[in-house]
CHARMM internal coordinates of N, CA and C (Angstrom, degrees):
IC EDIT
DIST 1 N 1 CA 1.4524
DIST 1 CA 1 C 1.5287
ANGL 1 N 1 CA 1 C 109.53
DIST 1 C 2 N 1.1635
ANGL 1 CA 1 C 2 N 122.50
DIHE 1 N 1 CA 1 C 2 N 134.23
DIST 2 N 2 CA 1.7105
ANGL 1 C 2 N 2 CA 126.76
DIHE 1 CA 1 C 2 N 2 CA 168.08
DIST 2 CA 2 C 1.3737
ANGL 2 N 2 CA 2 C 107.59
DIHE 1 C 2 N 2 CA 2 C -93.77
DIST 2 C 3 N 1.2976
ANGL 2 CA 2 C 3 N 118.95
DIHE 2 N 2 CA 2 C 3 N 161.67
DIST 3 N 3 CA 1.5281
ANGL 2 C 3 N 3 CA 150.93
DIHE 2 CA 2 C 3 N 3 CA -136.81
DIST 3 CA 3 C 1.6212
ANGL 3 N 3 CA 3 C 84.22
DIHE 2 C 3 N 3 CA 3 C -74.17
DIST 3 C 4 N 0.9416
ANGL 3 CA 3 C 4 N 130.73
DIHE 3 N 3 CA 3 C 4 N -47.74
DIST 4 N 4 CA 1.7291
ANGL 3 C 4 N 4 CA 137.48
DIHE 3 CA 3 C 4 N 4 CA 173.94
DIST 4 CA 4 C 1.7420
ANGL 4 N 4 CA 4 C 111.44
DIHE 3 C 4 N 4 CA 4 C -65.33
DIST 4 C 5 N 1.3537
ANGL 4 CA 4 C 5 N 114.82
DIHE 4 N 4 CA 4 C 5 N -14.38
DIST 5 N 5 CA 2.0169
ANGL 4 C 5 N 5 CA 106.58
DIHE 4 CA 4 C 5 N 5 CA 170.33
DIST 5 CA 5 C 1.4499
ANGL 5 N 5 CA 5 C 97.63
DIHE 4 C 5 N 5 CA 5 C 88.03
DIST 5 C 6 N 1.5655
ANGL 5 CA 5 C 6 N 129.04
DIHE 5 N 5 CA 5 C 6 N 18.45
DIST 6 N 6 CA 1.2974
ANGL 5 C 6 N 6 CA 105.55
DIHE 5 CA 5 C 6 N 6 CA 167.10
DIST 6 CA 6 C 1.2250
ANGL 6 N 6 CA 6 C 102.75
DIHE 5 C 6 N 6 CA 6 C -118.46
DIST 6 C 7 N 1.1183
ANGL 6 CA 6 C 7 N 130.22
DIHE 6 N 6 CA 6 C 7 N 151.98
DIST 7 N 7 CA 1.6609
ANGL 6 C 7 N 7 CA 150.12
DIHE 6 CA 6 C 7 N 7 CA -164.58
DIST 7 CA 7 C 1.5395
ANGL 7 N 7 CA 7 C 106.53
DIHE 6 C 7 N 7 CA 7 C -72.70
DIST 7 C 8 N 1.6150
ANGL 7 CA 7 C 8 N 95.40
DIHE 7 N 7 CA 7 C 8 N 149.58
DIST 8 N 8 CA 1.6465
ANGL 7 C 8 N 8 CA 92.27
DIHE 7 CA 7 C 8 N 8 CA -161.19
DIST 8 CA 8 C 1.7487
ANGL 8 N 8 CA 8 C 96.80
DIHE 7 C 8 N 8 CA 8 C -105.01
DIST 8 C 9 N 1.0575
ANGL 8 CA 8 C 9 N 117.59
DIHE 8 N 8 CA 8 C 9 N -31.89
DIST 9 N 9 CA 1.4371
ANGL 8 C 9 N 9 CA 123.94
DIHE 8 CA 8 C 9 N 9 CA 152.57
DIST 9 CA 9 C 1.4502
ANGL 9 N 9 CA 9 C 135.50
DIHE 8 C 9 N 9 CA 9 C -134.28
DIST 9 C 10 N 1.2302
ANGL 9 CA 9 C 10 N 123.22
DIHE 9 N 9 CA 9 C 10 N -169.53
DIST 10 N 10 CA 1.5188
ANGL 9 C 10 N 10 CA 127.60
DIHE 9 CA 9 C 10 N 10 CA 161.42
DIST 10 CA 10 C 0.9731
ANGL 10 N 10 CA 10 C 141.71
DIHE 9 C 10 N 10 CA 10 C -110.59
DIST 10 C 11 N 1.3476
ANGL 10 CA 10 C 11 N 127.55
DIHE 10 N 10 CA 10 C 11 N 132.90
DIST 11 N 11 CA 1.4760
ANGL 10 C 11 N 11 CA 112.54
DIHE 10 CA 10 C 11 N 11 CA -145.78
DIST 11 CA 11 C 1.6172
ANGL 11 N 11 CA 11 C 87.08
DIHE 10 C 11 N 11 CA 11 C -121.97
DIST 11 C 12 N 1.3316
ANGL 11 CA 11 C 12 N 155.41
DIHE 11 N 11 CA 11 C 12 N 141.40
DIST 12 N 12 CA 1.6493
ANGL 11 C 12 N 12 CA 145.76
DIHE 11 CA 11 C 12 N 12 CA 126.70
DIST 12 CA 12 C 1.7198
ANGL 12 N 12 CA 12 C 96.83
DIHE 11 C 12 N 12 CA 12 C -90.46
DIST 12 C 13 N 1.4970
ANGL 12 CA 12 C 13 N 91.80
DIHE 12 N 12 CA 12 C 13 N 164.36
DIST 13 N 13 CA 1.6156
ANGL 12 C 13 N 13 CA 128.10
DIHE 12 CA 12 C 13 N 13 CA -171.72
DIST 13 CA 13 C 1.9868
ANGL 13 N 13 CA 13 C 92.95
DIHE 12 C 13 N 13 CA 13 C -130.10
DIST 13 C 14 N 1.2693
ANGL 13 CA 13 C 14 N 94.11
DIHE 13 N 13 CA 13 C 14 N 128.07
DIST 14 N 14 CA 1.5719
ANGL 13 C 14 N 14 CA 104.79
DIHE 13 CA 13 C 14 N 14 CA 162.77
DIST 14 CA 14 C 1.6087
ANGL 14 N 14 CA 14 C 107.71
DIHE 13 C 14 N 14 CA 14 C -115.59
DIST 14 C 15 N 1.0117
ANGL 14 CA 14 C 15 N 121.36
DIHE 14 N 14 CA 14 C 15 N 113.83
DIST 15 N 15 CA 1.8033
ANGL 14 C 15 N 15 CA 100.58
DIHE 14 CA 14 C 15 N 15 CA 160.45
DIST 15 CA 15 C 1.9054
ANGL 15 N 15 CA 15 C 125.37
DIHE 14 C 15 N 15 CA 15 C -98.08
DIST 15 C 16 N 0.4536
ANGL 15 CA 15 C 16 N 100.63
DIHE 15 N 15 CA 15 C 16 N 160.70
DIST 16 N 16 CA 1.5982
ANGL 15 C 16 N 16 CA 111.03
DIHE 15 CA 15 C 16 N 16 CA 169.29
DIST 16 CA 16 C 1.5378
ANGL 16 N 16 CA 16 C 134.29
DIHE 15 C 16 N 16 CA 16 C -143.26
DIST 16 C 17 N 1.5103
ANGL 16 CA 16 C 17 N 128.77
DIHE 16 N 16 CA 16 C 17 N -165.87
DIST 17 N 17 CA 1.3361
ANGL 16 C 17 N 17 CA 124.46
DIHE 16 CA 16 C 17 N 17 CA 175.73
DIST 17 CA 17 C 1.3378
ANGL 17 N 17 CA 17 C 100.67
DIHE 16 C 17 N 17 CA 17 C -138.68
DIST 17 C 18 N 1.0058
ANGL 17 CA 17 C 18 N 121.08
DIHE 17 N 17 CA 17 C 18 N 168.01
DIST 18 N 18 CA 1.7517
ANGL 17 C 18 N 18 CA 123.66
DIHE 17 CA 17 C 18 N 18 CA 140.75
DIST 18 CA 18 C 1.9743
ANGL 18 N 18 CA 18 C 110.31
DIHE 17 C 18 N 18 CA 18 C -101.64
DIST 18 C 19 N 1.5867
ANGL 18 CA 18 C 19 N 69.59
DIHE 18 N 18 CA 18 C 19 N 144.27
DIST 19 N 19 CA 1.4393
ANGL 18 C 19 N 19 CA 86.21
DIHE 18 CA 18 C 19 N 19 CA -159.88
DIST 19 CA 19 C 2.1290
ANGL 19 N 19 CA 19 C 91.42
DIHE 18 C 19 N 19 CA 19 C -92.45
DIST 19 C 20 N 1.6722
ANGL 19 CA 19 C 20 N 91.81
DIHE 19 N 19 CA 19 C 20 N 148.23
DIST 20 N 20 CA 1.7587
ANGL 19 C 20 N 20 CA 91.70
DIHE 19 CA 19 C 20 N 20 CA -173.81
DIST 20 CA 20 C 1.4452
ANGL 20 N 20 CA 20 C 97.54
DIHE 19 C 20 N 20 CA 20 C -74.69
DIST 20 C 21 N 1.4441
ANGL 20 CA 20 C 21 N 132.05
DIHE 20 N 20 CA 20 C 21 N 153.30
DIST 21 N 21 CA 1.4760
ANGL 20 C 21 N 21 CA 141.18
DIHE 20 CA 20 C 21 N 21 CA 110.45
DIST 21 CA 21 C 0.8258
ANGL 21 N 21 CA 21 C 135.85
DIHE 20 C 21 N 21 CA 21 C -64.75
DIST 21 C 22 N 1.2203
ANGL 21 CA 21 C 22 N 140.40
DIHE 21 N 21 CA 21 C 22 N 140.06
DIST 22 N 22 CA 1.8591
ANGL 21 C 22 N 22 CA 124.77
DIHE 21 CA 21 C 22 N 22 CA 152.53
DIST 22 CA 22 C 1.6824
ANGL 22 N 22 CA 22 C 87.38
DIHE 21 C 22 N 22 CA 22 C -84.85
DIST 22 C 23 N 2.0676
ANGL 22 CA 22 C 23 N 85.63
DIHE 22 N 22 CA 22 C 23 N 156.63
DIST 23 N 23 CA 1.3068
ANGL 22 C 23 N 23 CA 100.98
DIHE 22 CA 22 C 23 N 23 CA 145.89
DIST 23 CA 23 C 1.9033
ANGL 23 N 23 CA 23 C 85.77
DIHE 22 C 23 N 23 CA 23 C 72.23
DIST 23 C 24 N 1.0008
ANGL 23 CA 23 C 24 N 143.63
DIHE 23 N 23 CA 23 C 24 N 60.30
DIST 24 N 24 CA 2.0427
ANGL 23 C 24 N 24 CA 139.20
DIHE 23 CA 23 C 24 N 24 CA -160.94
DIST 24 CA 24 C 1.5874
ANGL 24 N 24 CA 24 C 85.28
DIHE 23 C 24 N 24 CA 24 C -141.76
DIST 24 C 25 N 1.0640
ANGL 24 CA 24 C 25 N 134.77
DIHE 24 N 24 CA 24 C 25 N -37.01
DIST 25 N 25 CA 2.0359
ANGL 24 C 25 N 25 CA 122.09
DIHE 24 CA 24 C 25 N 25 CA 151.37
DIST 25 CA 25 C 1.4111
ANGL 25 N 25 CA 25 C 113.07
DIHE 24 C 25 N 25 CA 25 C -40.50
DIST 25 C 26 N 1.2151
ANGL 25 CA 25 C 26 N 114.08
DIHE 25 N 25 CA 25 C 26 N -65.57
DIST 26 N 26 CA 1.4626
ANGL 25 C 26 N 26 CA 125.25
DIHE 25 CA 25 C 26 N 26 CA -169.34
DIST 26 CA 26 C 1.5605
ANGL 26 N 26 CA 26 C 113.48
DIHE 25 C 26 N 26 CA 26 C -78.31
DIST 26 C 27 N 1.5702
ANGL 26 CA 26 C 27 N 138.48
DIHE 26 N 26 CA 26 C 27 N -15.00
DIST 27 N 27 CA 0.9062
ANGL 26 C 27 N 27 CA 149.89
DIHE 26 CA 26 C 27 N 27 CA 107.83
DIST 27 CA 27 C 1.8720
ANGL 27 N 27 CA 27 C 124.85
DIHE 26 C 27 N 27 CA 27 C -10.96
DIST 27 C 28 N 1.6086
ANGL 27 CA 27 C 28 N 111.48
DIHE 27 N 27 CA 27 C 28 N -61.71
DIST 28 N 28 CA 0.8473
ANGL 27 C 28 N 28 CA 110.25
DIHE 27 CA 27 C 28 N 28 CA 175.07
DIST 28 CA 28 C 1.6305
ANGL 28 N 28 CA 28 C 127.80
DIHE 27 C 28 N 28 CA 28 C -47.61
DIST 28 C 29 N 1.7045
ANGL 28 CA 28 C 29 N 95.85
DIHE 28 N 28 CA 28 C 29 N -48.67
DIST 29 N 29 CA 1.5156
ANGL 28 C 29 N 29 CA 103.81
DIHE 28 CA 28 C 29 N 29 CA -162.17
DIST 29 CA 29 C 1.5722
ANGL 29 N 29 CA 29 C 100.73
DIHE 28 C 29 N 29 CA 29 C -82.94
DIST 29 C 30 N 1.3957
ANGL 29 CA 29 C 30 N 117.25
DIHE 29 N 29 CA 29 C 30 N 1.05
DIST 30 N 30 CA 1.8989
ANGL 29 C 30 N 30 CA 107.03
DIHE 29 CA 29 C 30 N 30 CA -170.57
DIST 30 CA 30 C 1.5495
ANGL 30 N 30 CA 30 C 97.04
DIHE 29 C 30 N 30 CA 30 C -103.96
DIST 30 C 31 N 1.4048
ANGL 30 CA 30 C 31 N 125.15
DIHE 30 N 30 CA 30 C 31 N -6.53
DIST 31 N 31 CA 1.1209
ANGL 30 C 31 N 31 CA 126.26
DIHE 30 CA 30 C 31 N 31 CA 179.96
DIST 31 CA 31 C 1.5064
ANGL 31 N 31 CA 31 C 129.64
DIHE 30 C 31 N 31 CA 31 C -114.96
DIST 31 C 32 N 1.7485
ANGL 31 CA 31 C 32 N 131.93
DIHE 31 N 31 CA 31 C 32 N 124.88
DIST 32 N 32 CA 0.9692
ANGL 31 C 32 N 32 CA 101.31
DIHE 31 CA 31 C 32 N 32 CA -139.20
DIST 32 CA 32 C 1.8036
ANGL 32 N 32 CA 32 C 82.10
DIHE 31 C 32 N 32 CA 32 C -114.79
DIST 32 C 33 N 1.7714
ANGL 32 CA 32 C 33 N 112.86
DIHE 32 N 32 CA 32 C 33 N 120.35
DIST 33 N 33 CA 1.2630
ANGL 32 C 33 N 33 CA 100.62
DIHE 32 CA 32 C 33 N 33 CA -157.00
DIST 33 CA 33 C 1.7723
ANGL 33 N 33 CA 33 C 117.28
DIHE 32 C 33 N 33 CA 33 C -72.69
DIST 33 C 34 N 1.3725
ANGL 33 CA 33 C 34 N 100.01
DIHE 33 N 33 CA 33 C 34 N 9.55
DIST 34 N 34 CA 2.0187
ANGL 33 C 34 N 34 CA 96.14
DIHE 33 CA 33 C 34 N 34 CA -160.92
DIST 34 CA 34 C 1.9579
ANGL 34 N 34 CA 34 C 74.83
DIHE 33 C 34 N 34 CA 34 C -78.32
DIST 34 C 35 N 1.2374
ANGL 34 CA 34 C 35 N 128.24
DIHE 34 N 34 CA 34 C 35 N -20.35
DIST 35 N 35 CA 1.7305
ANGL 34 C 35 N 35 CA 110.60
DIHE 34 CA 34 C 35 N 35 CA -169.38
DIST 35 CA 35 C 1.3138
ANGL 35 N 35 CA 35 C 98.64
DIHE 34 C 35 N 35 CA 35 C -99.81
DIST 35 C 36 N 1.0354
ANGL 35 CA 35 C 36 N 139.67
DIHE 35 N 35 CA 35 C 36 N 5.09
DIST 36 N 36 CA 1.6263
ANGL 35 C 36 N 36 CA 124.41
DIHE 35 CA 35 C 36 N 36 CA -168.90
DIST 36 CA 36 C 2.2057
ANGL 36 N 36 CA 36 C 81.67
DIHE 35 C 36 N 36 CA 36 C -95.20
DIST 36 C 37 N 1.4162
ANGL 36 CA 36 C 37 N 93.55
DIHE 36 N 36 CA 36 C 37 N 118.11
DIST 37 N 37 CA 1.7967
ANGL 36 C 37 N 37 CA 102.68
DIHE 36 CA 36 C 37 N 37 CA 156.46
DIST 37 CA 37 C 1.5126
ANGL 37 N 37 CA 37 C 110.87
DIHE 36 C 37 N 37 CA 37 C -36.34
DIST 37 C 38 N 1.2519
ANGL 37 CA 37 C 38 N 119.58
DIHE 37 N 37 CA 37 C 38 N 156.18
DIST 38 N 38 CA 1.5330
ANGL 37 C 38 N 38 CA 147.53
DIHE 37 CA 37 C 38 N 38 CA -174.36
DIST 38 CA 38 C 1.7101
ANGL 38 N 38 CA 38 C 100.17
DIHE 37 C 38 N 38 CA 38 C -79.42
DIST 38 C 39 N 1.0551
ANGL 38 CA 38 C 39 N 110.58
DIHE 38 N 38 CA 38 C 39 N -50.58
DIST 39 N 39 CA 1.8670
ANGL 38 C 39 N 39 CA 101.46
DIHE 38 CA 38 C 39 N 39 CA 161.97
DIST 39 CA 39 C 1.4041
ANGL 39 N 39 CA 39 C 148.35
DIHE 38 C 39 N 39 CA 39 C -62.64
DIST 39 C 40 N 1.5033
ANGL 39 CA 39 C 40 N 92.93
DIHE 39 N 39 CA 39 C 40 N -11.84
DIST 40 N 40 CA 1.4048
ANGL 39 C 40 N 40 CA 126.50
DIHE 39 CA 39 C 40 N 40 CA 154.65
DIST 40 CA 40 C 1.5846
ANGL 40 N 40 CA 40 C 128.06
DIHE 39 C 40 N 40 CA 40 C -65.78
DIST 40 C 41 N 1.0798
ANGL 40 CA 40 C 41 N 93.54
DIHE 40 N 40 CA 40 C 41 N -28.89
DIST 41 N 41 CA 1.5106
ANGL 40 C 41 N 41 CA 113.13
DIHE 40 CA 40 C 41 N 41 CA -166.71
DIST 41 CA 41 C 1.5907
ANGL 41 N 41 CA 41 C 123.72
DIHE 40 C 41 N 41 CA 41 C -88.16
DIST 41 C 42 N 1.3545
ANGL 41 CA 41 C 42 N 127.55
DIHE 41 N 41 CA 41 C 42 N 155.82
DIST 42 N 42 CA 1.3057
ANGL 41 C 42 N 42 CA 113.74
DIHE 41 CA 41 C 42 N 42 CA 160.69
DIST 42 CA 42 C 1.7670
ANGL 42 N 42 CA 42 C 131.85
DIHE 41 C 42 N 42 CA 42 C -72.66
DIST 42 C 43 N 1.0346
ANGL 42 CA 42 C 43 N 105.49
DIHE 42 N 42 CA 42 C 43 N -0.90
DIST 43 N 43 CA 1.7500
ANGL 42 C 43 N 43 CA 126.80
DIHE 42 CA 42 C 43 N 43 CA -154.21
DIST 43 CA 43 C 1.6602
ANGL 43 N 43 CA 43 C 80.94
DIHE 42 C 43 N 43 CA 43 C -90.07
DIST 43 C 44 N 1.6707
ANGL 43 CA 43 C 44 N 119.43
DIHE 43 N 43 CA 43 C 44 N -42.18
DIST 44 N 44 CA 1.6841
ANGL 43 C 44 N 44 CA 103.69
DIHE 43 CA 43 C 44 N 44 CA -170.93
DIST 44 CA 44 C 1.4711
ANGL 44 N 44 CA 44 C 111.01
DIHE 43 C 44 N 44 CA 44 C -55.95
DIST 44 C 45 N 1.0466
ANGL 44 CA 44 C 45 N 129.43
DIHE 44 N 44 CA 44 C 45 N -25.15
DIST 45 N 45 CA 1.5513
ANGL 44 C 45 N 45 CA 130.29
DIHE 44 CA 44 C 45 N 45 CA 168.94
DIST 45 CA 45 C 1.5993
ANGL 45 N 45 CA 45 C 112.35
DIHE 44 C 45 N 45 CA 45 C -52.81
DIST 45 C 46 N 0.8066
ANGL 45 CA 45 C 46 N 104.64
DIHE 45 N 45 CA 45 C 46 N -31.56
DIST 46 N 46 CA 2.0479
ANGL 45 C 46 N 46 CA 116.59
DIHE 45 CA 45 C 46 N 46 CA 177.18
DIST 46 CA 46 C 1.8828
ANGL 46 N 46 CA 46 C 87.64
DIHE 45 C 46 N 46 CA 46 C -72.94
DIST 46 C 47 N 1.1801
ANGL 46 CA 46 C 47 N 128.52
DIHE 46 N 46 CA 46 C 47 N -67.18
DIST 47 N 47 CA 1.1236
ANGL 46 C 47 N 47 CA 110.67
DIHE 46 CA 46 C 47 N 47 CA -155.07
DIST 47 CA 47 C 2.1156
ANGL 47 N 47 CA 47 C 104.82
DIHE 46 C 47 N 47 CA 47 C -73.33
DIST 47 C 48 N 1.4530
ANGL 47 CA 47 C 48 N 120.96
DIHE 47 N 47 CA 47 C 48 N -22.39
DIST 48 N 48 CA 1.0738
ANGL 47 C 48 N 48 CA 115.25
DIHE 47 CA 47 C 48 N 48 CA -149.53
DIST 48 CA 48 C 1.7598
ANGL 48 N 48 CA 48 C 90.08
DIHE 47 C 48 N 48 CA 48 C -83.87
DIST 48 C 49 N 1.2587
ANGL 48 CA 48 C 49 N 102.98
DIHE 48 N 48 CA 48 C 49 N -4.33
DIST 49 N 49 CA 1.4534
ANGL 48 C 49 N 49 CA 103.83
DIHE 48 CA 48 C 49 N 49 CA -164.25
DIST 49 CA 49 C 1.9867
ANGL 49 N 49 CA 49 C 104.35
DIHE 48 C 49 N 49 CA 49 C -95.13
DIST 49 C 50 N 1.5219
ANGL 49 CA 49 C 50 N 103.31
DIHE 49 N 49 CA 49 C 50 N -15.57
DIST 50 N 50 CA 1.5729
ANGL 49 C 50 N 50 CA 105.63
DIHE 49 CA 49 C 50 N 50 CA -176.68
DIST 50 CA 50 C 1.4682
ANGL 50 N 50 CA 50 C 86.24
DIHE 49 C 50 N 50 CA 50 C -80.31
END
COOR INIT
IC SEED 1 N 1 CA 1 C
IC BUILD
């Protein structure tokens, strides 16, 4: 806030969860992640958040 009460930037908050699998070991090894798309992924949260 500046000396006048108006805000010096903007901030948003996203939250989320991880959601359970069964069986997300065995998942791991049948899937090979460099091919699974970026929207697939948990990492798109890194970009939706820049």
């Amino acid at each position: 806030m500046t000396l006048q009460g108006l805000p010096q930037r903007l901030c948003t908050l996203k939250f989320w969860k991880r959601s359970k699998l069964k069986g997300t070991n065995a998942l791991k090894r049948s899937i090979n992640a460099t091919r699974v798309p970026i929207e697939q992924k948990e990492s798109i949260r890194w970009l939706q958040n820049v």
